[in-house]
KOLTIRO-106174 format. One record per residue (C-alpha): residue in one letter; residue number from 1; y, x, z. Coordinates in Angstrom, 1 decimal, always signed. Each point is the difference from the previous one (the first is absolute). Layout:
# residues N
["a" NUM [Y X Z]]
...
***
This chain:
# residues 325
["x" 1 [-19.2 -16.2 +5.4]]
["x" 2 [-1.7 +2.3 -2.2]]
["x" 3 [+3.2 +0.6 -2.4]]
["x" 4 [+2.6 +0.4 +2.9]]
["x" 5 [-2.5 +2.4 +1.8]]
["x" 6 [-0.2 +1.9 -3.4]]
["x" 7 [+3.6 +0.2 -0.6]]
["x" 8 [+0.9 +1.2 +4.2]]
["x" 9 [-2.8 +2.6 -0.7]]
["x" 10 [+1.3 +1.5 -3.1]]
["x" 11 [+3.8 -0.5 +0.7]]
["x" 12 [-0.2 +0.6 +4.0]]
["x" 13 [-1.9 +2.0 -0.2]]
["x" 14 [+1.7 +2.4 -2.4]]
["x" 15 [+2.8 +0.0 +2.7]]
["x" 16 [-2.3 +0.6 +2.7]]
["x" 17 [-1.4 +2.8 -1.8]]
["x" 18 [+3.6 +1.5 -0.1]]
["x" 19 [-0.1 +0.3 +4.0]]
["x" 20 [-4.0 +1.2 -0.5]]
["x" 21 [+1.6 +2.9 -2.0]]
["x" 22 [+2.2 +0.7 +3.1]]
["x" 23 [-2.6 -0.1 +2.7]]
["x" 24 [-2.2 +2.4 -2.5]]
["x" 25 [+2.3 +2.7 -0.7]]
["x" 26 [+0.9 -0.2 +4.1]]
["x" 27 [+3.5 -0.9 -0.9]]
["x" 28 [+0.9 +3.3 -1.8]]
["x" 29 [+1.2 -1.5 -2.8]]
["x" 30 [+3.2 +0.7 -1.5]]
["x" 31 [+2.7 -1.9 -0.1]]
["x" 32 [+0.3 -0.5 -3.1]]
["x" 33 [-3.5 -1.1 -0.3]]
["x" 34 [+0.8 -2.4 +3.0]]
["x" 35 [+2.7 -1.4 -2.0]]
["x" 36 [-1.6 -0.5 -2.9]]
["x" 37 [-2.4 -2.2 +1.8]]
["x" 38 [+2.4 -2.0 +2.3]]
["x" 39 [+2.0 -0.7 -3.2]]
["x" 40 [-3.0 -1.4 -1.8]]
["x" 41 [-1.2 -2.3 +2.1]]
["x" 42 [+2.7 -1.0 +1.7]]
["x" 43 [+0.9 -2.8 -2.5]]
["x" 44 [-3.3 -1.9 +0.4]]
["x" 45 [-1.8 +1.2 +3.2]]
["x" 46 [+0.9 -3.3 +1.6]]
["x" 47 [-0.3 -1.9 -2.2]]
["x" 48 [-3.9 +1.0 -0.3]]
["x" 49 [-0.7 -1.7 +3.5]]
["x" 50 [+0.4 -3.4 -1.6]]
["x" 51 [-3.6 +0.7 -1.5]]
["x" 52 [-1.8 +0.2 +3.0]]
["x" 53 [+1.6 -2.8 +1.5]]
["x" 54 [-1.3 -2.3 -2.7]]
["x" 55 [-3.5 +1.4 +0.8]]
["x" 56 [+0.7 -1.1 +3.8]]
["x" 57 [+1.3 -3.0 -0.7]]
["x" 58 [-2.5 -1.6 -2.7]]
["x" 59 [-2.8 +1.2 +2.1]]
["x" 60 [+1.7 -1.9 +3.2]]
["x" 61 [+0.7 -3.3 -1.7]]
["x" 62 [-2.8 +0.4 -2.6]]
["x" 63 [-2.7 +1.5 +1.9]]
["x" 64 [+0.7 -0.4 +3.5]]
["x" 65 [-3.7 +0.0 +1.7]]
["x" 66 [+0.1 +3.6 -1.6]]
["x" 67 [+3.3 +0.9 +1.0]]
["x" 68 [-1.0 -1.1 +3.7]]
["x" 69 [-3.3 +2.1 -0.4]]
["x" 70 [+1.7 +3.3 -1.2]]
["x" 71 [+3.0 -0.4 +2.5]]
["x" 72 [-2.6 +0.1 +2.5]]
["x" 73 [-1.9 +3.0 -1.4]]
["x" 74 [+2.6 +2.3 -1.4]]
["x" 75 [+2.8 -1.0 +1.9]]
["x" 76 [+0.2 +4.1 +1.0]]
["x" 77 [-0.1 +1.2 -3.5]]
["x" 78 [+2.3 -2.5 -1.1]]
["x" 79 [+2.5 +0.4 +3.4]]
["x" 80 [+0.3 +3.6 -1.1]]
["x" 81 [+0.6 -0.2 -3.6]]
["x" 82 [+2.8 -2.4 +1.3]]
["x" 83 [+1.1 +2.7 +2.0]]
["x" 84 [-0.1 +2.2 -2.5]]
["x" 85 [+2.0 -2.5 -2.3]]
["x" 86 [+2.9 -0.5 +2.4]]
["x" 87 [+0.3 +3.5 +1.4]]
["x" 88 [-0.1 +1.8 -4.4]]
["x" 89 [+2.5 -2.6 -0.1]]
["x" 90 [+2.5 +0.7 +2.4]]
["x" 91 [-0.5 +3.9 -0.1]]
["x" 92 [+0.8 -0.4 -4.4]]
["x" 93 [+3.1 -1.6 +0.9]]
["x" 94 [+1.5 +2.1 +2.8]]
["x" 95 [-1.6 +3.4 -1.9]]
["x" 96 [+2.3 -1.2 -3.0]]
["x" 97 [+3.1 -1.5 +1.0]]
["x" 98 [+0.0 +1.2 +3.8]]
["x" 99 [+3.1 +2.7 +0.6]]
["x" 100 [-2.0 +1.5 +3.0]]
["x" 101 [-1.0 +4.4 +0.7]]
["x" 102 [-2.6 +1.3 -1.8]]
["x" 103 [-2.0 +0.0 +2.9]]
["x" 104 [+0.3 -3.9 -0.2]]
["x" 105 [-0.9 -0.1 -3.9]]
["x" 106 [-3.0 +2.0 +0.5]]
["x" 107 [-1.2 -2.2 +3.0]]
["x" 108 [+0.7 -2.9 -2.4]]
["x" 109 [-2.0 +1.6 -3.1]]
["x" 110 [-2.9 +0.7 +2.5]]
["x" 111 [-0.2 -3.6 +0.5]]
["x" 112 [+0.5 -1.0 -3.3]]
["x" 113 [-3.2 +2.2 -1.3]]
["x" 114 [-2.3 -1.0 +2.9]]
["x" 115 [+0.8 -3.4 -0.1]]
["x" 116 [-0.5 +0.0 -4.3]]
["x" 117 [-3.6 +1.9 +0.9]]
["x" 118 [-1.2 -1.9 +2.7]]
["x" 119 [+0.8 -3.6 -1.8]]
["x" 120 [-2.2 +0.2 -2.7]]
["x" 121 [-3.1 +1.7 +2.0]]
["x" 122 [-0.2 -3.1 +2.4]]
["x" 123 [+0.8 -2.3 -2.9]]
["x" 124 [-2.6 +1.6 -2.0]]
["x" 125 [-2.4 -0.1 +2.9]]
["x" 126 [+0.4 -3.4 +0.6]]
["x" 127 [-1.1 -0.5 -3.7]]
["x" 128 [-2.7 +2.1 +0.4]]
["x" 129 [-0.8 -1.8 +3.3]]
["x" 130 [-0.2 -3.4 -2.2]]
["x" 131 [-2.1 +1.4 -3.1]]
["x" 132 [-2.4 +1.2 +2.7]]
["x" 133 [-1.5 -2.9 +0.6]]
["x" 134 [-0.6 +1.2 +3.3]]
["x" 135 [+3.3 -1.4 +1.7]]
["x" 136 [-0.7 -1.0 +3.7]]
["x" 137 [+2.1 -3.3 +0.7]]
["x" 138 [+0.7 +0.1 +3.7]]
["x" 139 [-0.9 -3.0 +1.6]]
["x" 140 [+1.4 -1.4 +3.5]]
["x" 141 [-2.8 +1.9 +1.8]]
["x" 142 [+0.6 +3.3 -1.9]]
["x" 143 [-0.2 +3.4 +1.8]]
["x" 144 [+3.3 +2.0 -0.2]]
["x" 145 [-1.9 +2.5 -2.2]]
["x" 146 [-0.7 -2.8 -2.2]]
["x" 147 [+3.3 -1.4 -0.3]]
["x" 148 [+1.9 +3.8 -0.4]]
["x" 149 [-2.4 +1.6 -2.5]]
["x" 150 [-2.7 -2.7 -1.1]]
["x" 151 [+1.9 +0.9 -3.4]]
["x" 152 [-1.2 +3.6 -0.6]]
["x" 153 [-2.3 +1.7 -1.7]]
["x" 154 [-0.4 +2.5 -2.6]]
["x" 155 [+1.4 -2.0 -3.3]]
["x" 156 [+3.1 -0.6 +1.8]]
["x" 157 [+0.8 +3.4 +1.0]]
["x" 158 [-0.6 +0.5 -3.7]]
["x" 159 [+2.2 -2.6 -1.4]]
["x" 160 [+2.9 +1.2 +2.5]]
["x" 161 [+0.0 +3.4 -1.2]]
["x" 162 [-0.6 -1.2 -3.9]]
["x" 163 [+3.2 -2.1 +0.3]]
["x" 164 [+2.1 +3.1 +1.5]]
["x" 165 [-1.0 +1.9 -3.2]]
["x" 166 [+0.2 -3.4 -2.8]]
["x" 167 [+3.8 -0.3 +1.9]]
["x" 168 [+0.9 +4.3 -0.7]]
["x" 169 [-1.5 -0.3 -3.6]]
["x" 170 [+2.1 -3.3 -0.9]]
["x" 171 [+2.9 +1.4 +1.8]]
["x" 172 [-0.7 +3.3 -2.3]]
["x" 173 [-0.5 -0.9 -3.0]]
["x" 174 [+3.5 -2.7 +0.5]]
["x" 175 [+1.9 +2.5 +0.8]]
["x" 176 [-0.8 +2.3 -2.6]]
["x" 177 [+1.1 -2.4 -2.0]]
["x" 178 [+3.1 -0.8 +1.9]]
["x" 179 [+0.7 +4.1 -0.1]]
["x" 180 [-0.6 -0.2 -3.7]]
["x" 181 [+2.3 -2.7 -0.7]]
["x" 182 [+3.0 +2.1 +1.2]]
["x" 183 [-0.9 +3.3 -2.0]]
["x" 184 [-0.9 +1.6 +3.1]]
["x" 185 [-2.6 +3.2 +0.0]]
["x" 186 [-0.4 +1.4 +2.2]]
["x" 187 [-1.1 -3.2 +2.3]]
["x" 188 [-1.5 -1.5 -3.0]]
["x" 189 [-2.3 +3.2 +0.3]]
["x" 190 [-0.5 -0.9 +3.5]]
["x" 191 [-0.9 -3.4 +0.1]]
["x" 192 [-2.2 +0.7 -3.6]]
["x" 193 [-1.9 +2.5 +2.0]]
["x" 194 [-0.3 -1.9 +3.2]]
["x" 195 [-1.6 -2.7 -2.3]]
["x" 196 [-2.2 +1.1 -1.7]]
["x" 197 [-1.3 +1.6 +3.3]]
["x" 198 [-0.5 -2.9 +1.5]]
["x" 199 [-1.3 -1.8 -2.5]]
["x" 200 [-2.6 +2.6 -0.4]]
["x" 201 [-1.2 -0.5 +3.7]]
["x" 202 [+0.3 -4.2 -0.3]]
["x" 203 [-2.7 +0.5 -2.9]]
["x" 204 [-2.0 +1.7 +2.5]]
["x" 205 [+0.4 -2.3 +2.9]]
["x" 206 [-0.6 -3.2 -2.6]]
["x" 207 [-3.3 +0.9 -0.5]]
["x" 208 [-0.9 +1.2 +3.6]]
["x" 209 [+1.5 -3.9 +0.5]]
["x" 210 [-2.6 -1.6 -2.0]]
["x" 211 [-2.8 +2.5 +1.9]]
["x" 212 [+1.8 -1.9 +3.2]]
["x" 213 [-0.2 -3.2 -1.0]]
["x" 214 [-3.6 +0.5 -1.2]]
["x" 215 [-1.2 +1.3 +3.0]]
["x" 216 [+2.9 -2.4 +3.2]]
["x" 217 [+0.0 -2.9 -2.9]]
["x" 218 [-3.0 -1.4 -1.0]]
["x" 219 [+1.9 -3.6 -0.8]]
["x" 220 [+2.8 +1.3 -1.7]]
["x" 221 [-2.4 +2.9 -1.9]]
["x" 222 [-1.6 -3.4 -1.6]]
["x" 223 [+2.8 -1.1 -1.3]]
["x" 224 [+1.5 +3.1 -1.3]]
["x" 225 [-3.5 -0.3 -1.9]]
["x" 226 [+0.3 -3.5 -1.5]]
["x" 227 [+3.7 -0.8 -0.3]]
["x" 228 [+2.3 +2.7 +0.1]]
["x" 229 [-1.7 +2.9 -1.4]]
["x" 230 [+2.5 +0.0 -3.2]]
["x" 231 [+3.2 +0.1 +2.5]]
["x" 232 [-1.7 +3.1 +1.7]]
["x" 233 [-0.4 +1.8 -4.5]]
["x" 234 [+3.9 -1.3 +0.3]]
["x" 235 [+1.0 +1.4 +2.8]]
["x" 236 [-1.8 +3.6 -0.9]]
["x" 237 [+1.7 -0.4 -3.8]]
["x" 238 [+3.1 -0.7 +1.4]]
["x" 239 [-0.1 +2.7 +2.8]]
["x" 240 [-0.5 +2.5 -2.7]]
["x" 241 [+2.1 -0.9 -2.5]]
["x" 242 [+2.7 +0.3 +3.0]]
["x" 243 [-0.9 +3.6 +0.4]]
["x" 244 [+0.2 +1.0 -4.2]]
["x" 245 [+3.3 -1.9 +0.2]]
["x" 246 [+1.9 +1.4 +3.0]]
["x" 247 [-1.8 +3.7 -1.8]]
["x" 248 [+1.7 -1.3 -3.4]]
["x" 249 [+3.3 -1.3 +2.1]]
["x" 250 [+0.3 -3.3 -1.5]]
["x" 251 [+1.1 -1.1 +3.3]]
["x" 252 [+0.1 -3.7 -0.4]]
["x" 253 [-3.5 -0.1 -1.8]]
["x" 254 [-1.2 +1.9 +3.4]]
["x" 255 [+1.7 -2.8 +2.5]]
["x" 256 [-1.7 -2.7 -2.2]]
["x" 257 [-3.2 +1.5 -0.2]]
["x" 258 [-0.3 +0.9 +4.1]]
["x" 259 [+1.4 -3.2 +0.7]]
["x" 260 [-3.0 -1.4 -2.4]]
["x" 261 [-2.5 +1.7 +2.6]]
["x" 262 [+1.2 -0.9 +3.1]]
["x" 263 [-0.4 -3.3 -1.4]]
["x" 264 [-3.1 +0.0 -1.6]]
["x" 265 [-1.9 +1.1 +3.5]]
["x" 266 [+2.1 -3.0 +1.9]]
["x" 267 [-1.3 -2.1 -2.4]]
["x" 268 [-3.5 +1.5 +0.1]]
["x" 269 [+0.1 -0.6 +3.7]]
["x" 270 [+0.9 -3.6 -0.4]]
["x" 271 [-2.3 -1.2 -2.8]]
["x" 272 [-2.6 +2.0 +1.6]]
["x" 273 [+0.3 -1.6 +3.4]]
["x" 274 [+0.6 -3.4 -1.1]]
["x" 275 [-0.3 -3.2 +1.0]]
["x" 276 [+0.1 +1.7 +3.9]]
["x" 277 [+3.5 +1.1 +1.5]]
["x" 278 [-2.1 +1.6 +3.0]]
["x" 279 [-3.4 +0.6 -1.6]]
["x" 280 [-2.5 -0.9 +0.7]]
["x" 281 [+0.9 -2.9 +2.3]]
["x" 282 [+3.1 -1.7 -1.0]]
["x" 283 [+0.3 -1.4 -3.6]]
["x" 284 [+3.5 -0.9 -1.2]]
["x" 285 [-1.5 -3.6 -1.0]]
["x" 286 [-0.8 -0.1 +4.2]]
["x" 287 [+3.7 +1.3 +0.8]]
["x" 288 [+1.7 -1.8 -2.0]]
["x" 289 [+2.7 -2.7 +0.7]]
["x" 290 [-0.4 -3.1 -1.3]]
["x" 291 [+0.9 -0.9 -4.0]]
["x" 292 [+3.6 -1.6 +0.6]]
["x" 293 [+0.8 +3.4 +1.8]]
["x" 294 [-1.2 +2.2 -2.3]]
["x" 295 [+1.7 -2.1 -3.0]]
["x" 296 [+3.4 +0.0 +2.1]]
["x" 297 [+0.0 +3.7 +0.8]]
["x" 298 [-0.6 +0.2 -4.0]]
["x" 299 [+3.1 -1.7 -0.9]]
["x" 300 [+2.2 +2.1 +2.6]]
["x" 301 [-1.6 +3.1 -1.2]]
["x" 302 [+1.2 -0.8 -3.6]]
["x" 303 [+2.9 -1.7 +1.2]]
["x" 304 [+0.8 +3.5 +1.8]]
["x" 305 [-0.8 +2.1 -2.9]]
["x" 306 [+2.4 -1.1 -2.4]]
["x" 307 [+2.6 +1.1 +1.9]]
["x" 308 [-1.6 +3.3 +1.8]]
["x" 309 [-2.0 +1.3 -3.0]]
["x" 310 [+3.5 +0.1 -2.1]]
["x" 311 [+2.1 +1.8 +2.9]]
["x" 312 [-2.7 +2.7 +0.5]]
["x" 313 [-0.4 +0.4 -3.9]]
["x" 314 [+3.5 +0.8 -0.4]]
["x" 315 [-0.1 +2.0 +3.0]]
["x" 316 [-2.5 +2.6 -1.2]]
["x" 317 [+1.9 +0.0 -3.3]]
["x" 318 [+3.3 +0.8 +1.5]]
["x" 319 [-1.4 +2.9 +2.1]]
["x" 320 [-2.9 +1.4 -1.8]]
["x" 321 [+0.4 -0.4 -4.1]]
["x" 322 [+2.5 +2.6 +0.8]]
["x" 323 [+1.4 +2.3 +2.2]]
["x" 324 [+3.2 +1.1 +0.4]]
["x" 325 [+1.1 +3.3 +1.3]]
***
């Protein structure tokens, strides 16, 4: 669960971060700006989903006591981010190949960038929610206020917010690259600066993250201090290195290094919080399915992968090892 989540975040959410950069600049960006966007992710935006359907469907058949728990708990968060999902969706696709007035396209672009912001705040804050350790599980008797917002509190407003600005500075720093690759200035300029930008401010909010999770965390703040302490030195060295390489423009170094980030604090959240999948109540050894399950989802997994992992390799290396004009 941990790998697919770490490749939706850094892949999805570098084309979330495209419709981020729309919402953010309130939709005054140029066309050719616009283009340059649509045209880079419109190869593999779809395609990206697949991740976080693997997340939902391990924890379902592999974990299913815990994917009860947090249907019941986040089912708002998560209703919206699949709101989110289907409506960036539909607005991409009739923004791009619709033949409507540009009254229609601009409705359609207004979508697109709300929907691409508001996805990853409620999927962020349903994170947040989880690393908490403070996430109410409604029961039969619950109150309304209970069952509507019993998943708030200060580290998931954080965590919303943080994975609006890890989506812009993926979707930066990518297409930079993706600007770079067609020997374009001036929006290699663009996106260089926009980086870096953002980056700068992402520093800041990482470490105002750890204050948070001292301070709303205390479970997860223990094991940030015995287990994943050297993924949080990673995710600093890599998060800098990002910066000197986008400065330096050696673009691809930049995508690897960001992407190495965004990794290192998923992975910092999951070492840190394990065994629990909803600390500090349910343990994975609790809500887990029994062995012959868990052996037979396996085998489909691999089974699965040696077909998908192929298609989406060459996928990437069709549209993105280079670009044509």
């Amino acid at each position: 669960m941990l790998m697919a989540l770490t490749l939706y975040a850094v892949l999805g959410g570098a084309d979330f971060g495209a419709g981020v950069w729309e919402f953010t600049t309130a939709l005054q960006a140029t066309d050719r700006e616009r283009q340059h966007t649509y045209k880079a992710i419109g190869p593999v935006w779809e395609a990206n989903h697949v991740w976080l359907i693997f997340v939902l469907v391990i924890l379902m058949n592999g974990f299913p006591m815990a994917f009860a728990a947090l249907g019941r708990a986040l089912w708002l968060p998560l209703l919206l981010t699949l709101c989110g999902v289907v409506f960036r969706g539909a607005a991409y696709v009739f923004r791009s190949y619709g033949r409507g007035r540009r009254r229609e396209r601009a409705m359609w672009e207004a979508i697109f960038a709300i929907a691409s912001t508001a996805t990853p705040i409620f999927l962020g804050a349903a994170a947040g929610a989880v690393a908490s350790g403070k996430l109410i599980i409604p029961s039969e008797t619950a109150s309304p206020t209970q069952i509507l917002v019993g998943w708030m509190s200060a580290l998931p407003v954080f965590t919303g917010f943080f994975s609006v600005g890890m989506c812009a500075y993926l979707s930066a720093v990518f297409l930079t690259r993706e600007a770079r690759l067609i020997a374009d200035e001036e929006l290699t300029t663009i996106w260089r600066q926009r980086a870096l930008s953002t980056g700068v401010w992402m520093g800041l909010l990482s470490f105002g993250g750890l204050v948070m999770v001292a301070i709303e965390a205390p479970f997860l703040t223990n094991g940030f201090l015995t287990r994943g302490w050297p993924l949080v030195i990673v995710s600093l060295f890599c998060g800098i290195g990002s910066l000197v390489e986008v400065w330096r423009l050696n673009c691809t170094r930049a995508v690897i290094a960001s992407a190495g980030a965004v990794t290192a604090v998923i992975w910092g959240w999951g070492i840190s919080q394990y065994p629990f999948l909803i600390p500090p109540s349910i343990s994975a050894h609790e809500a887990k399915s029994p062995d012959n399950v868990l052996w037979i989802m396996l085998a489909v997994i691999a089974a699965g992968a040696v077909f998908l992992l192929p298609v989406l390799g060459y996928l990437f290396v069709l549209f993105k090892s280079q670009r044509r004009n």
